[in-house]
N, C-alpha and C positions, 0 to 999 in steps of 0.2 A: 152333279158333277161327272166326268168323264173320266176314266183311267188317265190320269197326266202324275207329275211332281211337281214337288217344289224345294224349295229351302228356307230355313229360321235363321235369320240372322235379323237382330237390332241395328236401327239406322245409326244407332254408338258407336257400334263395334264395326264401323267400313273405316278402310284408312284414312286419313288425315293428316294434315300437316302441323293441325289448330287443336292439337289435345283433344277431341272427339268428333266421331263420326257426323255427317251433314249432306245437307243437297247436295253435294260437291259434283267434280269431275269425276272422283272417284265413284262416285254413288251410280251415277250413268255408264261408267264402267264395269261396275257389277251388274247392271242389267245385260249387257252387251256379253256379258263373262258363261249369267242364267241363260241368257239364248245360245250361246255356244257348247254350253252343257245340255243343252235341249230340255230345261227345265222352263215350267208353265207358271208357275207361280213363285211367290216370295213374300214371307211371314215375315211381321214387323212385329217391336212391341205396341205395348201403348205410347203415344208421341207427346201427351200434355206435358206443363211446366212441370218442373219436380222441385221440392225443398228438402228438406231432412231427411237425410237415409238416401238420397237419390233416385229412391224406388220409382220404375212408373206407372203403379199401380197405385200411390197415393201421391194424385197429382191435386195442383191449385184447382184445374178446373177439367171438367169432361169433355169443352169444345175447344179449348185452345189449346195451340201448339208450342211445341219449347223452343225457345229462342239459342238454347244451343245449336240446334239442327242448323239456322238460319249459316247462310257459304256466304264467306266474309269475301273470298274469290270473284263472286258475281258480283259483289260491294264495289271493290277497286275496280272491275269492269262498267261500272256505271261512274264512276265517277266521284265515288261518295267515301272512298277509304283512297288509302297510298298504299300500295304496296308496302313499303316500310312500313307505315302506323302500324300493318299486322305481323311481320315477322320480327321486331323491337320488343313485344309482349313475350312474357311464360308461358308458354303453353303444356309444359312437363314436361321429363324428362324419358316417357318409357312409350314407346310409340306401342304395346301392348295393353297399357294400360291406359283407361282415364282418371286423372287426377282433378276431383269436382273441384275439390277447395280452388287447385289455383286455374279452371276452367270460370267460375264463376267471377272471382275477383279479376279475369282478363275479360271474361265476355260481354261484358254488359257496359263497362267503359267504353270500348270500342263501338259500341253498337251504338252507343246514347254518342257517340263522335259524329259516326255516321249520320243521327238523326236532324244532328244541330243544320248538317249539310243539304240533308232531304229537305226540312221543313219549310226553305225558303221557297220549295216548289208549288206549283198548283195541279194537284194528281188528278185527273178523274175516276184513273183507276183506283186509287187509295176511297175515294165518296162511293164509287161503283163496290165497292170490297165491305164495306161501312155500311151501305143498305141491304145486300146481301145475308150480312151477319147481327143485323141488328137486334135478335132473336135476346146472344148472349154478350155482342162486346163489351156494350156500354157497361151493364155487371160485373162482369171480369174486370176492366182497365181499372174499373174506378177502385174495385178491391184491391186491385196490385199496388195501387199506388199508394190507397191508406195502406196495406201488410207495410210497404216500402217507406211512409213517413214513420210508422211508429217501432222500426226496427227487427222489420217481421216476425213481428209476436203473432202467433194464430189469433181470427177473430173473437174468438169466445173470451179474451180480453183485453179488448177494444173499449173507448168508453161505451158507458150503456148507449147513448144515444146513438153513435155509429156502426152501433156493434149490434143494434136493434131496426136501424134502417128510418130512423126519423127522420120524415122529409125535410126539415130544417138543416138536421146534419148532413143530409147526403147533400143538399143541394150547397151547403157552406164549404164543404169536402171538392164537389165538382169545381168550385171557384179557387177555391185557395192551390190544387193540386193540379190545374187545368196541364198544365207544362209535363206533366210527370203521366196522366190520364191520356196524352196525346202521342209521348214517347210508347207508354206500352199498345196503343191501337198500331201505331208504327211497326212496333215488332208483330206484331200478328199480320201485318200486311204483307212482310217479308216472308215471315213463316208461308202462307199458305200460295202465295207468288209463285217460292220457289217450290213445295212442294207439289202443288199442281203440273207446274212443269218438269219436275220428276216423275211422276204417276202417268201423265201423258206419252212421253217417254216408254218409259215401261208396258203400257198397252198398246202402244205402235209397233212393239216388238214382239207383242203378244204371249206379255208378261202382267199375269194379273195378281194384286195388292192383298195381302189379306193380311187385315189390320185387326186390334184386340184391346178389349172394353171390356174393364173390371165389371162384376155388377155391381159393386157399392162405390159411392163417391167416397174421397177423404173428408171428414169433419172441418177440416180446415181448408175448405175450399169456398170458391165463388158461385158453385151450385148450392149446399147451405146454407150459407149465410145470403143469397139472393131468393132463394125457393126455401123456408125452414120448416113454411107447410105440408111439404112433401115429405117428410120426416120424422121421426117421435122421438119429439121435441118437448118439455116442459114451458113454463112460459116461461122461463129466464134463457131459453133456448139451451136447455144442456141435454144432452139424451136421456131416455129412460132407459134405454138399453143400447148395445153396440154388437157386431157383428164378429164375430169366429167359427172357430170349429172346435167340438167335443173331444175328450182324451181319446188318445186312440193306442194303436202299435208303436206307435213313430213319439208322441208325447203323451207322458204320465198329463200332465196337466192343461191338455188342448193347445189349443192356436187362438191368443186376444187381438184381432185384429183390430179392431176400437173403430172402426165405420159405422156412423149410424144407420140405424134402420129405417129401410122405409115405411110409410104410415100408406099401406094396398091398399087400405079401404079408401082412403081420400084419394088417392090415384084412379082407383077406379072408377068413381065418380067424378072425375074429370076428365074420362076414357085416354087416360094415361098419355096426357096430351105430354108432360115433359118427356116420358119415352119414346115419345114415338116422336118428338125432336130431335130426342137425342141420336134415333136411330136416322133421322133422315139424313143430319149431320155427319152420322160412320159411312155414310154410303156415299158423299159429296168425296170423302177423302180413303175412301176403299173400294173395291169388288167384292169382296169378300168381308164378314166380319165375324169372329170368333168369340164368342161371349163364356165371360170367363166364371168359372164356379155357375156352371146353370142349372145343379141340382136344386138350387137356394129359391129358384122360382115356385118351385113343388114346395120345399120344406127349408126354412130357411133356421140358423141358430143364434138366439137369441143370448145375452149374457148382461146381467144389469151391470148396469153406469157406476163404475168404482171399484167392480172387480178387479183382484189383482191376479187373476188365473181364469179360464173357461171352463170349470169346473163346474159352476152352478149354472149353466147356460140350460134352454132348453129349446126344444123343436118346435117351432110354430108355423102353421100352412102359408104357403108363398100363393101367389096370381094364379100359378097353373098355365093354361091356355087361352083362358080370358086375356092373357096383355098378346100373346103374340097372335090372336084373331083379330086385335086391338089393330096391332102393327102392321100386318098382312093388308087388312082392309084401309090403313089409310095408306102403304107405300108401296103396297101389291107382293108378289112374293119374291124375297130376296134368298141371297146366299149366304146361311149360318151355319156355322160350326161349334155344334155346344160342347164345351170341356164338362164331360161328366165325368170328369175321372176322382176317385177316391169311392169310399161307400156309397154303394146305390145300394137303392132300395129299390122295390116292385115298382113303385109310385112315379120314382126317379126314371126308371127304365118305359113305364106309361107316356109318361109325357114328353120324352124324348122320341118314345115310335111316334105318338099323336104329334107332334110338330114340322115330324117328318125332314129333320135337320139331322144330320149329319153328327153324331158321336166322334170321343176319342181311343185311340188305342196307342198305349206305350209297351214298348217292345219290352224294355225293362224291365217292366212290371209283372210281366209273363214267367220270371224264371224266383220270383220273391218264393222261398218255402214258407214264409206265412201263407201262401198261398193257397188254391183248390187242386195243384195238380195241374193233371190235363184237362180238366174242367174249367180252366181260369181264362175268364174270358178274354186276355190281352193274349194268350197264345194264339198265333197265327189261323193253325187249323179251325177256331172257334169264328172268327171274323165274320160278318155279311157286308156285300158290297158296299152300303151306304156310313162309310163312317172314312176317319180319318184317320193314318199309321200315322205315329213318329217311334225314332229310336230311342228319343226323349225328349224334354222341353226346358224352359228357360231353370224351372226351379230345377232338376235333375241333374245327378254328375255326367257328365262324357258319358262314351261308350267306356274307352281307356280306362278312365277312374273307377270309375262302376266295376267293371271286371278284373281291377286289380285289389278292390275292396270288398266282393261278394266272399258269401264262407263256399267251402270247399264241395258241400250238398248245390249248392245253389251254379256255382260253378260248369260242378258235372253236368246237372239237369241241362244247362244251356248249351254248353257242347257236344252231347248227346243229341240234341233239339236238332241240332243244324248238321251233324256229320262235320263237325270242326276239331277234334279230337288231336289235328295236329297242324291248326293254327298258332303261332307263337303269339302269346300275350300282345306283343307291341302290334301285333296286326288284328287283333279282336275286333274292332269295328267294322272290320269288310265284309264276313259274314253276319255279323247282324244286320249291315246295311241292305244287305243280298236279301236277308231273309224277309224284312221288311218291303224292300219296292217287287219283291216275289209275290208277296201277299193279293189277298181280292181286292182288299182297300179298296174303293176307286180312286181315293189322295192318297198318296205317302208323302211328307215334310219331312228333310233328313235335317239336324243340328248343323249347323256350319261349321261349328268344333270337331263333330262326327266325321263328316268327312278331310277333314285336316289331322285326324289319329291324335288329336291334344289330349292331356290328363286333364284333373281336375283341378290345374292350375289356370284352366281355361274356362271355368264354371261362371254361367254368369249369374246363378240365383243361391244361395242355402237360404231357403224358409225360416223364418223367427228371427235373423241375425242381421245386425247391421255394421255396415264400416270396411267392408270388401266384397260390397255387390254389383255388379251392372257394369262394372269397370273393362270386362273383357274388350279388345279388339283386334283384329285382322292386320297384318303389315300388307303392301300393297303385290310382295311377291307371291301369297299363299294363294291367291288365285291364278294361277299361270294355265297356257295351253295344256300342258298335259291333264292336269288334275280335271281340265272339260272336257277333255276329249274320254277321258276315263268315265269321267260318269254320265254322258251323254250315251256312250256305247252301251251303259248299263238301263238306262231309260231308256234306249231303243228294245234290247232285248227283253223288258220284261212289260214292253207293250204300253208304256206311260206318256212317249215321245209325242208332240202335237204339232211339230215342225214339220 
């Protein structure tokens, strides 16, 4: 990568008029906003379905996308909605926030309107979009549809027979749900319709994607319950174990993230042919792709099946470099960004040189007194060119929040750091923004909250906790001229500009 920026923002959090962000006008707005601010790039999350918690890191599936994004705009532009059908609906009441509950109970009515309308068409594009992705749809639709007959109970209790993939059921499922199997390919047609032509968009402007892929699937997904081989899996298909992280500073009793684990060896021995789908597939819908927790490839943490804490988990060796020689050799070499943030180890740090991809650094994390001092390697002065600054990331508070909730040691240290000594609180993020696109980096990604001075009423992640996550978003004024011209001028000056 080249000295450029970018910015983090979720395709959620762009305004809307439809209770959450979407391919919309607005979305091409923001692009248009990113090249006026003379920034290069643009961090998304991860974009599959979500269920519970909203999280979208435990999505239905790894290759499909959420039919909330789907711009119900371009609908009534074709023909297929009224205008009214969509403004008649709830969409909430807080153009700040996204309200799933009643996003969900409007979206999918409307969309399943729209389809009655499509169906009577004869698409090529839709057959052309259908062979293309034949890899995973047929999988995916037909599990959406059983989740959606039996009241979206996760598969693991489904009857045995469909819950186990017997050809008799699946193929009685394909028949009796055809109607419902046809609506969700529908939406995946739209999904990727419109976002193709957003992304397109965006690289004419010469604005490049940089999209983000858990490493673990969620258990209650259509990779799972279609691939169970890939996984350790008992034969009633329930894990042997699931995936977190050990007690640390931050929790007495770890992180139970409940993702099963993968089974490396059978992977291997298939020379990790669904990975390296999976990867061909982040690279149809990104330039860039950020793989998330990649220390887990080195040494991954294990925690058997039932625990109620991560306390008895332990450390078992991940792929290493065997999957991404795997990847390299079937898709050639791409652009990754490994979040190796938290505890590394030597091994951790091994295999991030050997892959020769691109690390993290959070600014934040540089001023923790858990910390090494000035030996810590998220302080500035420590950096080498090949790695990636942010101020911070989805799961971290603001800059705001952060530096009105650090203690008084940690504080000091930071405005010492920067010669900020007589920055007033409410403007704390400018200097760290400074400090950051100052940096060797060759990328810096600033927060999109960050440069908008929000507190952590603006947060769109806290780790472990559910029922006020994700929800953040942008009104359509907070992007205005000034605020680009301000930090275009600032990307000129510290040499990141590629305009």
């Amino acid at each position: 990568m080249e000295r450029s920026a970018g910015i983090l923002l979720a395709i959620s959090s762009l305004p809307s008029k439809y209770g959450i962000g979407s391919f919309s006008k607005e979305a091409y707005r923001f692009v248009d906003w990113l090249r006026a601010a003379h920034q290069s790039y643009w961090q998304i999350l991860p974009m599959g379905p979500t269920g519970y918690g909203d999280s979208p890191y435990q999505s239905f599936s790894t290759f499909a996308g959420n039919p909330y994004f789907i711009d119900l705009d371009t609908l009534v532009d074709q023909g297929l909605l009224t205008d009214r059908e969509c403004r008649e609906r709830d969409w909430g009441d807080d153009g700040r926030y996204v309200d799933y509950r009643t996003i969900y109970e409007g979206r999918y009515p409307i969309l399943r309107k729209s389809y009655e309308r499509w169906k009577m068409t004869d698409s090529m594009e839709f057959s052309l979009f259908m062979d293309e992705n034949k890899e995973w749809i047929y999988d995916y639709s037909l599990f959406m549809a059983v989740k959606d007959s039996l009241g979206g109970i996760p598969w693991t209790e489904w009857p045995q027979d469909i819950r186990n993939r017997q050809p008799d059921a699946v193929q009685k499922m394909q028949v009796e749900l055809a109607e419902e199997i046809h609506f969700q390919q529908y939406m995946q047609y739209l999904f990727y319709t419109q976002w193709n032509a957003l992304k397109s968009y965006a690289n004419k402007n010469h604005i490049r994607i940089i999209g983000d892929i858990p490493i673990y699937v969620a258990m209650d997904s259509a990779d799972v319950w279609a691939h169970p081989e890939l996984f350790r899996l008992d034969e009633d298909r329930c894990p042997y174990e699931v995936a977190g992280c050990p007690p640390d500073g931050f929790s007495e009793t770890g992180q139970l993230w409940g993702n099963p684990i993968y089974d490396w060896e059978l992977n291997r021995q298939t020379g990790y042919s669904w990975w390296i789908a999976r990867m061909r597939h982040s690279y149809k819908l990104y330039d860039v792709v950020r793989i998330d927790h990649f220390r887990g490839f080195d040494e991954y943490y294990a925690i058997p099946y039932g625990e109620e804490t991560a306390v008895n988990g332990k450390w078992k060796k991940g792929p290493g470099m065997d999957l991404f020689r795997n990847i390299e050799k079937a898709l050639g070499k791409r652009d990754v960004i490994a979040e190796d943030l938290g505890f590394v180890t030597d091994s951790v740090r091994k295999l991030v040189h050997d892959s020769g991809f691109p690390g993290m650094k959070v600014v934040e994390f540089a001023f923790d007194v858990r910390d090494t001092g000035a030996a810590s390697d998220y302080l500035p002065h420590n950096y080498i060119r090949n790695c990636v600054v942010y101020t911070g990331t989805h799961d971290n508070e603001t800059l705001i929040g952060w530096g009105g909730r650090i203690d008084q040691r940690s504080r000091d240290m930071a405005r010492d750091y920067m010669a900020a000594h007589y920055t007033p609180d409410r403007l704390i993020n400018v200097p760290f923004i400074t400090l950051a696109m100052r940096s060797i980096a060759d990328l810096c990604i600033i927060l999109m909250q960050d440069y908008l001075g929000l507190d952590n009423k603006s947060r769109m992640n806290k780790p472990s906790t559910v029922g006020d996550n994700w929800r953040w978003r942008m009104i359509s004024d907070d992007t205005d001229d000034d605020l680009a011209e301000e930090i275009g001028r600032l990307t000129l000056m510290t040499g990141r500009s590629k305009m």
